[in-house]
C-alpha positions as CSV (number, residue, x, y, z in Angstrom):
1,X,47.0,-46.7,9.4
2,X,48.1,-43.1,9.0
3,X,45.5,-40.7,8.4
4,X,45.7,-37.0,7.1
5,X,45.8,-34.8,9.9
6,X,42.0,-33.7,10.0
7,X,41.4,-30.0,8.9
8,X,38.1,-29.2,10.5
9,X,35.9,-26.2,11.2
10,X,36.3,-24.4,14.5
11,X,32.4,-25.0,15.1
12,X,33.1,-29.2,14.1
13,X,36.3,-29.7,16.4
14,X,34.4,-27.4,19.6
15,X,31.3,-30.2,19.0
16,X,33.7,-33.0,19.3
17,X,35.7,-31.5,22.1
18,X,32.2,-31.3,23.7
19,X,31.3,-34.9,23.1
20,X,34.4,-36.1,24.3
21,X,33.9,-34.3,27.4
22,X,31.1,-35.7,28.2
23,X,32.0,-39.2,27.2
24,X,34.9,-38.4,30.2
25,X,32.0,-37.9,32.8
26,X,30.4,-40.8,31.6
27,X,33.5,-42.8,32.5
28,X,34.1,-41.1,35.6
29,X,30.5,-41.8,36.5
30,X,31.7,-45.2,35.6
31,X,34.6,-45.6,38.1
32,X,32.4,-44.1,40.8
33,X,29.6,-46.7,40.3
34,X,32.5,-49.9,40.2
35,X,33.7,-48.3,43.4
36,X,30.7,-47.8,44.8
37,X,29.8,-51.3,44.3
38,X,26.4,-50.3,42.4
39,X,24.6,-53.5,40.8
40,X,26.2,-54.5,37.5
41,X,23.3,-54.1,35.3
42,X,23.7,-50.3,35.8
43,X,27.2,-50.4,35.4
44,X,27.3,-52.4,31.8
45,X,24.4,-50.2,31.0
46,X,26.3,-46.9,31.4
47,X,29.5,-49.0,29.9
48,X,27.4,-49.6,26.8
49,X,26.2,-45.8,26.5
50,X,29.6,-44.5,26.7
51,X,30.7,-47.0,24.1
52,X,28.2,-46.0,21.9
53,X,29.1,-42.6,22.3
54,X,32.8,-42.7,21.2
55,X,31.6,-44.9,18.2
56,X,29.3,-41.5,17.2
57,X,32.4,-39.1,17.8
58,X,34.3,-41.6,16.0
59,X,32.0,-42.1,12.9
60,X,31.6,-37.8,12.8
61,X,35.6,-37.7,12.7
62,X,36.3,-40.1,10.4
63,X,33.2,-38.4,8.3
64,X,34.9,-35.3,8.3
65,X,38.5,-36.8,7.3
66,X,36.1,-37.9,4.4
67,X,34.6,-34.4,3.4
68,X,37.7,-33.2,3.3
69,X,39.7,-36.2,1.4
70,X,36.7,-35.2,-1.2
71,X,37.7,-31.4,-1.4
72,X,41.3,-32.5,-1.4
73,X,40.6,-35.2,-4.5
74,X,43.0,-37.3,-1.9
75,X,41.8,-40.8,-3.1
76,X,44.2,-43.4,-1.4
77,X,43.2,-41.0,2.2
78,X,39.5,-41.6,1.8
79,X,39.5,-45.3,0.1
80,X,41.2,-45.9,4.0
81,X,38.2,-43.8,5.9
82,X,36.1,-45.7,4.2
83,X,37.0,-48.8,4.9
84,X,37.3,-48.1,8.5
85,X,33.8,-46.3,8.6
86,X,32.5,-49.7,6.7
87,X,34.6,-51.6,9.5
């Protein structure tokens, strides 16, 4: 599925760089806890919080893709972010 290439605010793609980040810590954090051997409760609980954080950064880019499909009256663009959001 090719989407528009995603024209975003400075402010919006510095807030996603951000959360991406810190989802990369969270799956470094990961890796040390498997190595580490730590019980696997903790580990699918992390695993679960880091999943649930790329679905937010997902949902906020595919939101703006939206926004901007709207400005850009781009119809076929956003009936596809749509369907993936609703996915």
């Amino acid at each position: 599925m090719a989407f528009i290439r995603n024209k975003i605010s400075l402010s919006k793609k510095d807030k996603t760089t951000s959360q991406l980040k810190r989802i990369r810590g969270q799956v470094n954090g990961l890796i040390r806890m498997y190595e580490d051997e730590r019980p696997c409760i903790e580990i699918a609980q992390q695993i679960t919080a880091a999943r649930n954080s790329l679905s937010r950064v997902a949902r906020d880019v595919l939101s703006n893709a939206a926004d901007q499909c709207i400005r850009d009256k781009d119809q076929k663009q956003l009936n596809l972010i749509l369907k993936e959001l609703l996915r």
